[in-house]
LOFI-313122 format. One record per residue (C-alpha): residue number from 0; residue in one letter; x, y, z. Coordinates in steps of 0.001 Angstrom, whole numbers, plus 524288, in hexadecimal, padded with zeros to 5 digits. Layout:
BEGIN
- n/res/xx/yy/zz
- NUM/A/X/Y/Z;
...
***
This chain:
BEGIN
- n/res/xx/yy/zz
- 0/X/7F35E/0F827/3C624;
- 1/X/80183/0FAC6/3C78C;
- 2/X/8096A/0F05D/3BF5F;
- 3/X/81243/0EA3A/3C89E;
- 4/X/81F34/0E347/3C483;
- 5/X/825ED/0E224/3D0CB;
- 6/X/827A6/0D494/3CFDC;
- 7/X/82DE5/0D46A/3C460;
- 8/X/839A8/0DCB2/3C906;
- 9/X/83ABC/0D70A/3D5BF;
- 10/X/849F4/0D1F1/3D1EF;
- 11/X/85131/0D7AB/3C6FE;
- 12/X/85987/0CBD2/3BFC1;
- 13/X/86170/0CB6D/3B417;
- 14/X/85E82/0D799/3A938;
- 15/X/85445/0DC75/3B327;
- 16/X/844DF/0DA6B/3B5DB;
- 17/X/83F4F/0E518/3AE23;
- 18/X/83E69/0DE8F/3A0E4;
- 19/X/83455/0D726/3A6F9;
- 20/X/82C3A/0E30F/3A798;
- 21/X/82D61/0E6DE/39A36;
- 22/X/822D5/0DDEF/394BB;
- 23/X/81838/0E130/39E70;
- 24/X/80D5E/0E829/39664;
- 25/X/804CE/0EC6F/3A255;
- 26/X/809DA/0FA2F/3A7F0;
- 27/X/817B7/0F9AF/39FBE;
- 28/X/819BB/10614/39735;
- 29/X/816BB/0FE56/38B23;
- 30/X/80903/0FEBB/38C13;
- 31/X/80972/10CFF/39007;
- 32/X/8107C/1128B/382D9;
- 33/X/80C7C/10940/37956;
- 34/X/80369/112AC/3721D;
- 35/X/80D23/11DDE/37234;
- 36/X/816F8/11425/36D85;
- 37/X/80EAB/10F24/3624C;
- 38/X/80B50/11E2D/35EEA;
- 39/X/818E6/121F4/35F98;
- 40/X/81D2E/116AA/355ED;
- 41/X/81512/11970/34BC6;
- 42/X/8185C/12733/34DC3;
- 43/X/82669/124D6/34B94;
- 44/X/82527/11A4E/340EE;
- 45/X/81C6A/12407/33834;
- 46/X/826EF/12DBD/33936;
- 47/X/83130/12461/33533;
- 48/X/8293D/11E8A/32940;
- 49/X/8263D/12CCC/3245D;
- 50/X/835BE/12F13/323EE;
- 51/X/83ADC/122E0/31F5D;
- 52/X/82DF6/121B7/3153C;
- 53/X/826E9/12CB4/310C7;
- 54/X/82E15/137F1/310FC;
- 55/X/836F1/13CA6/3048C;
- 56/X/845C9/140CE/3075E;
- 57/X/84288/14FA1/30A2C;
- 58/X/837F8/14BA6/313DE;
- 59/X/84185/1431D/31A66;
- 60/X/84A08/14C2A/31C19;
- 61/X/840D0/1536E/323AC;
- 62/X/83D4C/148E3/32C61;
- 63/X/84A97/14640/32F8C;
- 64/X/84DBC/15371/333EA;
- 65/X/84170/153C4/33BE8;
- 66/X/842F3/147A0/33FE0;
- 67/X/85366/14C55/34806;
- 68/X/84BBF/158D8/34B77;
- 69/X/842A0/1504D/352B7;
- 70/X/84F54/147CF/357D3;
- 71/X/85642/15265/35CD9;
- 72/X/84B3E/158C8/364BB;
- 73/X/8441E/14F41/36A96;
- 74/X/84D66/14BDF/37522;
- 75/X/84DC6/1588D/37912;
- 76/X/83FF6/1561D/37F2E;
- 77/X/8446E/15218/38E4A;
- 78/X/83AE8/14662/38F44;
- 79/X/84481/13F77/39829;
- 80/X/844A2/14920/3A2C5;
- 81/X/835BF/14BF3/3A1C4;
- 82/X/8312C/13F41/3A13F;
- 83/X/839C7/139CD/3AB5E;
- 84/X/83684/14548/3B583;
- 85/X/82852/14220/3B24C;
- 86/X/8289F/13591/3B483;
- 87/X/82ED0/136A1/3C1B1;
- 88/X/8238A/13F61/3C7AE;
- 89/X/81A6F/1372A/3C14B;
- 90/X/81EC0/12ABC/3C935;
- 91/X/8215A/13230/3D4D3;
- 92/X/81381/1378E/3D495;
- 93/X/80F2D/128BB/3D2A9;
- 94/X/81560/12311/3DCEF;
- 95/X/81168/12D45/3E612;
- 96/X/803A2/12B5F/3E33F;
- 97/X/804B3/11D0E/3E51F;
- 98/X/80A1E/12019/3F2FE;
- 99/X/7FE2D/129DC/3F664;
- 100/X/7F44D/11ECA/3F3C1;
- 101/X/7EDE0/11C0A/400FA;
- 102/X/7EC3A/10E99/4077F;
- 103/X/7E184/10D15/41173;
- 104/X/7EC43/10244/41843;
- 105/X/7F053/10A70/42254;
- 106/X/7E27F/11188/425A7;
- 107/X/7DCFB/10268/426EC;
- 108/X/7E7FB/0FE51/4304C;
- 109/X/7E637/10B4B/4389D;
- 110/X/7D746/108DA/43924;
- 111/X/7D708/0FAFC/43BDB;
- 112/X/7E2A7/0FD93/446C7;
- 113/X/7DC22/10A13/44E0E;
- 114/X/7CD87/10808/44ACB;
- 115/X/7CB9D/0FD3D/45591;
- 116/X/7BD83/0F522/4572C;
- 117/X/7B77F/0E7A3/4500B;
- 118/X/7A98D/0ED64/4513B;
- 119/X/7A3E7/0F2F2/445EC;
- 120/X/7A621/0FFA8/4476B;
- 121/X/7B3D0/0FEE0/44919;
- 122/X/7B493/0F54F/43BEF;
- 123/X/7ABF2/100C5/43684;
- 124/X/7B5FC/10D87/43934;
- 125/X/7C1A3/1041E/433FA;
- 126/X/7BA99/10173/42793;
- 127/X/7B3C1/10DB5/4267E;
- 128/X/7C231/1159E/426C5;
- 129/X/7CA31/10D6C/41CF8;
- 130/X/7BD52/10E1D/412F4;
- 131/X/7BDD0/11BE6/4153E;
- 132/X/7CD37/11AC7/411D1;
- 133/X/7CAD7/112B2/406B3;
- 134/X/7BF5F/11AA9/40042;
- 135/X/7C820/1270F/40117;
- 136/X/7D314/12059/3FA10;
- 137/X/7C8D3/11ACD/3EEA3;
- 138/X/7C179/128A6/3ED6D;
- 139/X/7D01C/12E87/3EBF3;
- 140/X/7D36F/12373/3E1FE;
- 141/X/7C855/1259D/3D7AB;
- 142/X/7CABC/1351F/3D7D0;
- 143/X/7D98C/12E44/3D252;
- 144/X/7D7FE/12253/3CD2E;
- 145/X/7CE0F/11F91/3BEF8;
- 146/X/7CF4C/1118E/3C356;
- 147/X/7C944/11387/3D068;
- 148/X/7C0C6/11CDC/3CBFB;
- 149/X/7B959/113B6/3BF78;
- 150/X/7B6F5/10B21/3CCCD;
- 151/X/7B247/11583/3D3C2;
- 152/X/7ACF5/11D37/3CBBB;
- 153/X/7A332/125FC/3D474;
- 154/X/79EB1/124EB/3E5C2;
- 155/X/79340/11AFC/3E2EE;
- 156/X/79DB6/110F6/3DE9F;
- 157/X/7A398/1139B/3EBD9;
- 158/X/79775/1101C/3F1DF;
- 159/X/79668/1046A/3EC2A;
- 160/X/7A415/0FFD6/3EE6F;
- 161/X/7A0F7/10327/3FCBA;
- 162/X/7AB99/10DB8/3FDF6;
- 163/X/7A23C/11745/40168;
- 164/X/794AC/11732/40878;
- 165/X/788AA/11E85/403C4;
- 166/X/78A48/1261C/40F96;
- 167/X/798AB/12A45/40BE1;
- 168/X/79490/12DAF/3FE23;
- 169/X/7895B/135D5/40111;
- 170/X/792A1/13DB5/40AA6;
- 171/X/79E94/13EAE/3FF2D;
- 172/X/7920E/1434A/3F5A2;
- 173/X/78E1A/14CB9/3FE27;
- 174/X/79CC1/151FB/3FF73;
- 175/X/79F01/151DB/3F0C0;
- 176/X/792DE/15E12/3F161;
- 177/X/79C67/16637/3FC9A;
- 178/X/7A949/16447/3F383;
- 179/X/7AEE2/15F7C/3EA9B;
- 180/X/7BB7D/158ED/3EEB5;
- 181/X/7BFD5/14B13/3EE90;
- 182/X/7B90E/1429E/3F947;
- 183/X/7C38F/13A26/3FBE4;
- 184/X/7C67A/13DCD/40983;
- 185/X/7B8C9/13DDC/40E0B;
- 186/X/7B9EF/12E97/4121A;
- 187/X/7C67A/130B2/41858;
- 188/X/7BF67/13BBD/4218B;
- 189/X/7B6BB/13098/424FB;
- 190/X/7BFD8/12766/4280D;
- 191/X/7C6A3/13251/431C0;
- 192/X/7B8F4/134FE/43746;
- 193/X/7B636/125A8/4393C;
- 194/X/7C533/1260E/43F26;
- 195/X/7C1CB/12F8E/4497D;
- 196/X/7B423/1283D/44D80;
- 197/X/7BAEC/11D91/44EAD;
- 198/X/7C4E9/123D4/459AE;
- 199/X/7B81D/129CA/45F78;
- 200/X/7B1B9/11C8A/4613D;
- 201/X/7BDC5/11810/467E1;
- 202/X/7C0E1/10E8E/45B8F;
- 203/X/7CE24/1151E/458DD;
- 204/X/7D58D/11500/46864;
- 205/X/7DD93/12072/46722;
- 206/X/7E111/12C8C/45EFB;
- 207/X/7EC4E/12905/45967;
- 208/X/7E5BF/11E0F/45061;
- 209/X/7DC7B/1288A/44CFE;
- 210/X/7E7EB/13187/4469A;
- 211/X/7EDA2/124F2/4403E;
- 212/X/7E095/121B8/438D3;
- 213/X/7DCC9/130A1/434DC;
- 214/X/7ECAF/1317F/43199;
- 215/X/7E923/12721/428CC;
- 216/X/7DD3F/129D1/42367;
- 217/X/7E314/138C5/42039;
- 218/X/7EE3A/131DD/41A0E;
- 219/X/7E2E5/12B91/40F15;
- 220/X/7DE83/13877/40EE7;
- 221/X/7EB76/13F55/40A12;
- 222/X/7F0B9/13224/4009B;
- 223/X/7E23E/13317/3F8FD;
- 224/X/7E41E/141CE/3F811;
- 225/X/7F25B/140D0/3F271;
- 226/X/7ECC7/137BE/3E811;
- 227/X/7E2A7/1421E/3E3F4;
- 228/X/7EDCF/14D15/3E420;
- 229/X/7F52A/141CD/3D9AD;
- 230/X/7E9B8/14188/3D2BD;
- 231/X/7E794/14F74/3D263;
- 232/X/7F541/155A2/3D129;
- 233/X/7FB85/14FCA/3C674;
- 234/X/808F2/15284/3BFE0;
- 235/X/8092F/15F15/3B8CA;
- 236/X/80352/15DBD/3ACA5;
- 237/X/80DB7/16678/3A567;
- 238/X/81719/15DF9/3A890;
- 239/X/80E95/14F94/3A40A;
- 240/X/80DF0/157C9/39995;
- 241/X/81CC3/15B07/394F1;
- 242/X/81F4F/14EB4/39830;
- 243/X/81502/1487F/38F01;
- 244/X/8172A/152A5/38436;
- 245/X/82834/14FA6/384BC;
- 246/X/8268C/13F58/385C7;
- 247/X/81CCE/14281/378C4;
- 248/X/82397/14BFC/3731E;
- 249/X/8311D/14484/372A7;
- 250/X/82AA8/137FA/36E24;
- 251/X/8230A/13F24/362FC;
- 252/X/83354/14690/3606B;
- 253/X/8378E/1379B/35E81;
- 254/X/82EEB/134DE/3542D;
- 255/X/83614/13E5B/34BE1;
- 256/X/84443/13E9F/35311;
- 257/X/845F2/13091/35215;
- 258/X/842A7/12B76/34515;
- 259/X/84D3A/125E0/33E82;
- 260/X/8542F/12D0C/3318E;
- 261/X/85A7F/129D9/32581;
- 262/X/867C9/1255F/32BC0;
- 263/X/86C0F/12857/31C4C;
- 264/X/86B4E/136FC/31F42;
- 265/X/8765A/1357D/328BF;
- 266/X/86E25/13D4E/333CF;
- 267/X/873E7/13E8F/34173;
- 268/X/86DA7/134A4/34ABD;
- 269/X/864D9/12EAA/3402B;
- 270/X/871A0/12440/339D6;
- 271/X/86749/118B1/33CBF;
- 272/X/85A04/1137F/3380C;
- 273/X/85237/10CCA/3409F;
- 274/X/842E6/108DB/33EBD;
- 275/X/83FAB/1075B/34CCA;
- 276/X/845E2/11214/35688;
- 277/X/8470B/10803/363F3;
- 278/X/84D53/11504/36A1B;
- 279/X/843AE/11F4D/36675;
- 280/X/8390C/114CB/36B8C;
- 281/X/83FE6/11142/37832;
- 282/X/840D7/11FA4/37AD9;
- 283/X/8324D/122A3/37894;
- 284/X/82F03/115BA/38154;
- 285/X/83512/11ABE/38C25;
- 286/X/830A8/128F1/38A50;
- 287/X/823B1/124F8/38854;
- 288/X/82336/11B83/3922F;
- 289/X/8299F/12405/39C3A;
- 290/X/81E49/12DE3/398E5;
- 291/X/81315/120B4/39A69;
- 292/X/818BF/11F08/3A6EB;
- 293/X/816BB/12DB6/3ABF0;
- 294/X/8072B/12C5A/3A53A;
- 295/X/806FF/11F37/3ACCF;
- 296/X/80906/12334/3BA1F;
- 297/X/80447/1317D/3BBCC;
- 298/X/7F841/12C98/3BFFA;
- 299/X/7FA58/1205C/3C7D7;
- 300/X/7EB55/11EAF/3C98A;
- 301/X/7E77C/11B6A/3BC0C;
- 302/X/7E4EB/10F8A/3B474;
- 303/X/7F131/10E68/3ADBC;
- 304/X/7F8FF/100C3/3B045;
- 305/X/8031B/10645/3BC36;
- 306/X/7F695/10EA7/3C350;
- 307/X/7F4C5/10BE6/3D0AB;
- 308/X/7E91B/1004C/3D2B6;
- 309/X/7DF77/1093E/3DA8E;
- 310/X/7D57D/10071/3DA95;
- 311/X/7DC47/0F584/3DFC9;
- 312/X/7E16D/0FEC0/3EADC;
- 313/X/7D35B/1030F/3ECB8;
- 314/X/7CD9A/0F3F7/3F023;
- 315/X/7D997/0F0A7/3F877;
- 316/X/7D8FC/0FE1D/3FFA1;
- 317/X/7CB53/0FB02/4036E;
- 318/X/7CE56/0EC64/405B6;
- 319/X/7DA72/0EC20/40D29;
- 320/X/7D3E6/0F88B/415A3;
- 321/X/7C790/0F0A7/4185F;
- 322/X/7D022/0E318/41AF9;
- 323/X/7DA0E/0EB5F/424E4;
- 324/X/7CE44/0F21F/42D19;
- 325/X/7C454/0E83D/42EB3;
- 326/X/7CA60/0DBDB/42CCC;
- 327/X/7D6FE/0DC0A/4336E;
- 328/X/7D2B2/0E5A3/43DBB;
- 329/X/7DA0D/0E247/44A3F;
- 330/X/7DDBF/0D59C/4449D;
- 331/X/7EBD1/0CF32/4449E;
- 332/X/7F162/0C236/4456C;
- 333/X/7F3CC/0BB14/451CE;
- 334/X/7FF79/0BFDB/459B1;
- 335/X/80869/0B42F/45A87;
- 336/X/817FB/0B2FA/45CAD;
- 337/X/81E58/0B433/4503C;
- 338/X/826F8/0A7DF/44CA1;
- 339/X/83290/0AFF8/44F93;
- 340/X/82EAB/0B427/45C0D;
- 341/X/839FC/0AC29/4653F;
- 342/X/8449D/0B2A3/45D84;
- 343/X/83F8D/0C01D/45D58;
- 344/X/842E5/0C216/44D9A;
- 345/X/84846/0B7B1/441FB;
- 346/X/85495/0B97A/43D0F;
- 347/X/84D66/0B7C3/42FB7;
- 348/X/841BB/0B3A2/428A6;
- 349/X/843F9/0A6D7/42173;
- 350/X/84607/0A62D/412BE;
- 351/X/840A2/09E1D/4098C;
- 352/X/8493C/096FF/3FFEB;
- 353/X/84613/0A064/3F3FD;
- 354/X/847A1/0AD1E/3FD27;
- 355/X/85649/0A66B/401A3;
- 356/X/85E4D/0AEBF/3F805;
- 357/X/85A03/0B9C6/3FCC6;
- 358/X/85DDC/0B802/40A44;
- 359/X/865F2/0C362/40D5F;
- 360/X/86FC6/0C6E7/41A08;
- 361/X/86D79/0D1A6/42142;
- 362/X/871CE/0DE43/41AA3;
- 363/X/87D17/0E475/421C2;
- 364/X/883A4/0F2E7/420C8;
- 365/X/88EEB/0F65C/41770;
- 366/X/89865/0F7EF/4235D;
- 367/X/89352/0E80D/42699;
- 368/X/8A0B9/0E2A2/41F29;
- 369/X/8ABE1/0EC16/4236B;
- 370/X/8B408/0E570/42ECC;
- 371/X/8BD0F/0EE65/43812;
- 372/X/8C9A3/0E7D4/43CC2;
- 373/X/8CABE/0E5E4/44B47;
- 374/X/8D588/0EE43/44CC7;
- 375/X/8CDD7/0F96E/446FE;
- 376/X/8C097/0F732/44F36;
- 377/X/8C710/0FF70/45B34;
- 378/X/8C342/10BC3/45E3C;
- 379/X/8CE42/11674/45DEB;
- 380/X/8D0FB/11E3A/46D35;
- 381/X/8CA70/12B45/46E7E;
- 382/X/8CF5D/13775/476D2;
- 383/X/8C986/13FF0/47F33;
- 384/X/8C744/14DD3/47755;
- 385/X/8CEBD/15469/484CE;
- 386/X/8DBDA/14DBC/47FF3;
- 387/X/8D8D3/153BD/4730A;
- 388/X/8D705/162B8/47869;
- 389/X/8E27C/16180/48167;
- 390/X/8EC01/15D3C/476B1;
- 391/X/8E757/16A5D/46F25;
- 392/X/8E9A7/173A9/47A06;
- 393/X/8F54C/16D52/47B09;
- 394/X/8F887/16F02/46D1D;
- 395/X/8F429/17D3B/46D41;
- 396/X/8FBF7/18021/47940;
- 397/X/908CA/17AE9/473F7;
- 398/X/90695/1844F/466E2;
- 399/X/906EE/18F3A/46E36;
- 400/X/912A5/18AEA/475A7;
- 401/X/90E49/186EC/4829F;
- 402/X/90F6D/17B14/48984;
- 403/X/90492/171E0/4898D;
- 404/X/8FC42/17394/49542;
- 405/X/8F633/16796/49B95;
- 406/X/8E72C/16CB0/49EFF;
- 407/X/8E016/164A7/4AAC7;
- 408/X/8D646/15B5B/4A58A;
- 409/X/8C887/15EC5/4AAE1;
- 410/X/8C193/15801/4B423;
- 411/X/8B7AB/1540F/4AA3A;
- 412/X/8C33D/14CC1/4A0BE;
- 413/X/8C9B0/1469B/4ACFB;
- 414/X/8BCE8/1405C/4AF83;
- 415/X/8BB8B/13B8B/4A24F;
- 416/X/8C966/13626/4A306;
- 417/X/8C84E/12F79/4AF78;
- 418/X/8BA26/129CB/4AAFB;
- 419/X/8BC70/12350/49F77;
- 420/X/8CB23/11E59/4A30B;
- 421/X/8D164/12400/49735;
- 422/X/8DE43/12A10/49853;
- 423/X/8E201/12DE2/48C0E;
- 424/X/8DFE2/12962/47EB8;
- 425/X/8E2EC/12ACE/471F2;
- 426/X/8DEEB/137D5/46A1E;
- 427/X/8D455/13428/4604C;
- 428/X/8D2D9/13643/451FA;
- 429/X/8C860/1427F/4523E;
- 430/X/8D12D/1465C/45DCB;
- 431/X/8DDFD/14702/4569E;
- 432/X/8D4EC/14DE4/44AF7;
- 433/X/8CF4B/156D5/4548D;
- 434/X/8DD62/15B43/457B5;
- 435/X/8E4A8/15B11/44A5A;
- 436/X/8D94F/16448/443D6;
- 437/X/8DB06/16DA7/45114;
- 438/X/8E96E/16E93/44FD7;
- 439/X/8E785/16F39/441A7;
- 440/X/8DDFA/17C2E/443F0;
- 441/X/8E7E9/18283/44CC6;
- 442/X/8F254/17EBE/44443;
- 443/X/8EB12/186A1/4385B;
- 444/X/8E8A2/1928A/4416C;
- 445/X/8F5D0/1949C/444FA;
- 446/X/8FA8C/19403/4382A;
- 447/X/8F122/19D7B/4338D;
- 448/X/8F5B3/1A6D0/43DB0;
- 449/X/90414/1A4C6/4399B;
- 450/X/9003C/1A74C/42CAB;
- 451/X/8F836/1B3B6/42FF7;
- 452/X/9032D/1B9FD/436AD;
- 453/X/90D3E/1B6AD/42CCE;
- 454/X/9045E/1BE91/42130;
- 455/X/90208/1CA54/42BFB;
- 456/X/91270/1CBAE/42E57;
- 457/X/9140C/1CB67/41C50;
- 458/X/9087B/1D654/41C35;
- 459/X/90E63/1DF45/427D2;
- 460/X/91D8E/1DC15/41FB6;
- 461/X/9184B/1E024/412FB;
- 462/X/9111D/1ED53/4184E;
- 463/X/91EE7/1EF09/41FFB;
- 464/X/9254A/1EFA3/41196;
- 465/X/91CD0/1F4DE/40B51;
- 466/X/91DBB/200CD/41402;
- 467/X/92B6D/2023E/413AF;
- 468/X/92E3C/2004D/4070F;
- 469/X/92403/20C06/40485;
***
């Protein structure tokens, strides 16, 4: 089953709550590349004896120029980006398929809700539709899962478990002769077929709750058939495959590109001896481990230490399916006034005295603190846009030299005048915008116009000379 250490990180104090972690054996990376580890050390420690122990000075010499041939081209192998891109589809793909798992929860509720009736019968449909669900699911989970399927190994030990009738297996027998497809939709056609008997006996009141429970039902359906797609369409294998052959390939490169030299020879990047390389090793660790991880969860249904439990989810599937239909059909507590009932709501829910630290106010918005004087809480006086257009026209009018002419206010702005009691006020800031960017316009067009005429009088001068100098 999935190793869970939520507990342990619950709060993070002090240097942190992941050292704790580091000496759990079960599901940690240590028990995952402890053989490539050991194979790798003896790999590296033979090379390193040979050089320092057997080999005469001309051999040595060789070795060491193999051995920054090997340094100098083995981090041109990108493992980082590889691995890392890898990795990331690999847990997305895991996650995902964790999510398409189907619970029978909602089917059970819908059936127990809409299928109504304490007769037999009635009990009958509701169990009848979520062991349908349920066998669908467990047929779809040994086609995935070895664990599932070494404990249901073959249809007779279905029988005997009581999944399936003799009836229902002679009837999937005789289908396995017509084709040769997966079966695992065959009870979920039953359970739509029981759904709409159940409507015609009058059992389910109305259509709606018909839709909800086939809705339902087809939802099973399409989560077990995602799983098989997992199952069947897999990461490329090209790319498993560079990915293996450059996490291999670079350890195997280290071997060779990280020994240690004769720091007498004055080499570049070899000044030191060491007898254990704590680098090199940390390097391969997380490599290698990073590459365990991938191998780990690709297949989420296996029997490796972070797998999904399937047979645990199997028995409570079937349990809590079972306990929702039958035995808490149309069944609920009393109805009885809540203790809070006179006040319509608490205020709060008591504490208790170890929960009392972490009783918290009310979280308020970033504005909550900033306080506006009283002076500056009043609104500033707006004007009417018609004061705005008559001071333009009489701007315009005065540019081109006439007086300003008073126009009659309409009917329409008298009566808006006289209603709201307002007899003038003070022009407002978009107002006094409005205007200076409209004087500003007119300002620019005249001087273009100016300046257009100026350059036509120099070009009709110059052609003037021109002429009569000629």
């Amino acid at each position: 089953m999935t190793v869970t250490y939520t507990r342990h990180v619950a709060t993070c104090k002090g240097f942190g709550c992941f050292w704790k972690l580091l000496v759990r054996w079960k599901g940690s990376i240590y028990k995952l590349i402890w053989p490539e580890l050991i194979l790798y050390t003896i790999l590296y420690y033979t090379a390193s004896f040979i050089y320092r122990f057997a080999l005469n000075d001309f051999h040595k010499r060789k070795f060491e120029k193999l051995t920054i041939h090997c340094q100098r081209f083995v981090d041109l192998i990108p493992v980082s980006f590889v691995l890392g891109f890898y990795v990331n589809i690999v847990i997305q793909r895991w996650w995902d398929q964790y999510k398409t798992i189907p619970w029978p929860d909602s089917l059970s509720v819908f059936a127990s809700t809409c299928i109504h009736g304490h007769d037999k019968r009635s009990k009958l449909m509701r169990r009848t539709i979520v062991r349908y669900a349920n066998l669908s699911m467990l047929i779809t989970f040994t086609m995935i899962s070895p664990a599932v399927k070494k404990r249901f190994p073959t249809r007779e030990h279905l029988v005997e478990t009581g999944m399936v009738t003799e009836n229902e297996k002679k009837i999937f027998d005789d289908l396995d002769e017509k084709a040769s497809h997966p079966k695992y939709w065959m009870p979920l056609v039953w359970a739509g077929s029981v759904v709409a008997r159940a409507r015609k006996e009058g059992r389910i009141r109305d259509d709606f709750a018909v839709k909800t429970l086939v809705d339902e039902i087809n939802s099973v359906r399409g989560k077990c058939g995602r799983l098989l797609s997992y199952d069947t369409i897999s990461i490329p294998l090209v790319y498993t495959q560079v990915v293996t052959l450059a996490v291999y390939s670079f350890c195997l490169g280290t071997v060779m590109g990280r020994q240690f030299l004769d720091p007498k020879l004055q080499i570049p990047d070899h000044d030191i001896d060491f007898y254990v390389p704590v680098f090199t090793y940390l390097q391969f660790f997380f490599y290698m481990g990073w590459l365990k991880v991938a191998e780990t969860l690709v297949n989420p249904f296996g029997e490796d230490d972070d797998d999904f439990e399937i047979n645990w989810l199997v028995d409570r599937n079937l349990q809590v399916s079972y306990l929702i239909v039958d035995e808490m059909h149309n069944e609920h507590p009393d109805l009885i006034q809540d203790m809070y009932w006179d006040e319509i709501f608490p205020q709060e829910l008591p504490y208790t005295v170890a929960a009392e630290q972490y009783r918290k106010e009310a979280p308020q918005g970033s504005t909550f603190h900033i306080q506006v004087p009283d002076e500056e809480q009043d609104f500033l006086p707006l004007v009417e846009e018609e004061d705005g257009e008559e001071d333009d026209a009489s701007l315009r009018d005065e540019e081109k030299g006439q007086s300003p002419q008073k126009k009659p206010s309409s009917a329409k702005s008298i009566r808006s005048r006289v209603g709201s009691g307002l007899s003038s006020r003070k022009p407002s800031m978009l107002s006094m915008l409005l205007q200076r960017v409209r004087s500003g316009s007119q300002e620019n067009t005249r001087r273009r116009s100016t300046k257009g005429f100026g350059k036509l009088v120099m070009l009709i001068s110059f052609f003037c000379i021109v002429f009569f100098s000629i």
